[in-house]
C-alpha positions, -999 to 999 in steps of 0.1 A, spaced: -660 743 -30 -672 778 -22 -654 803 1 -667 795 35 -678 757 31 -668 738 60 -633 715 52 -627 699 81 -621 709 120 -597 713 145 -611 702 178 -644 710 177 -636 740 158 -649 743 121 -619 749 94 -635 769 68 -624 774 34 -610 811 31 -614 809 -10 -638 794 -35 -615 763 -54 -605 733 -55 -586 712 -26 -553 707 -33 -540 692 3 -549 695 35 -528 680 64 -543 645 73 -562 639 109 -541 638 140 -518 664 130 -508 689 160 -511 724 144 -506 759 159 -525 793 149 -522 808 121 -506 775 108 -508 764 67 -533 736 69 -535 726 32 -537 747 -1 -570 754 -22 -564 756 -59 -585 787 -68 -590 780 -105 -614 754 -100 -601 727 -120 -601 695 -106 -571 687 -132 -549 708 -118 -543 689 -88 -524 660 -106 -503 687 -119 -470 708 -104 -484 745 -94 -459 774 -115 -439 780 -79 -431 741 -75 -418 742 -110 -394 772 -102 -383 758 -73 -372 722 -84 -360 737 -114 -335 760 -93 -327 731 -71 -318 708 -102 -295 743 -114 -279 740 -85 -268 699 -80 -258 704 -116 -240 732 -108 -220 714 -84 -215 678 -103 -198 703 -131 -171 713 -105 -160 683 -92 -153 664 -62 -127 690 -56 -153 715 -58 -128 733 -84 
């Protein structure tokens, strides 16, 4: 998908793509959005792969989150 290709539309609005890539989500129809809302996420490397992958940030992020249950499983139920 090129920058500008029409993804979808909100009313009778046209949702346009805002960078060339590859679709990784987009929120289903029937959705109530507001402006300037995150509608989905374009992947801008272009590789269809990629979507059946975790992106860099979801990887930090669970990772921390794992680092942190751990954390607390290793102090207890007393929290000590």
């Amino acid at each position: 998908m090129e920058a500008g290709d029409r993804i979808g539309r909100i009313g009778e609005q046209p949702l346009v793509a805002a960078i060339a890539g590859v679709i990784r989500g987009l929120l289903p129809s029937g959705y109530e959005v507001r402006v300037g809302q995150k509608l989905g996420d374009v992947d801008p490397r272009g590789d269809p792969v990629f979507c059946h992958t975790l992106s860099d940030k979801t990887q930090t992020l669970s990772g921390a989150a794992l680092e942190i249950i751990l954390a607390c499983f290793a102090r207890g139920p007393d929290g000590g």
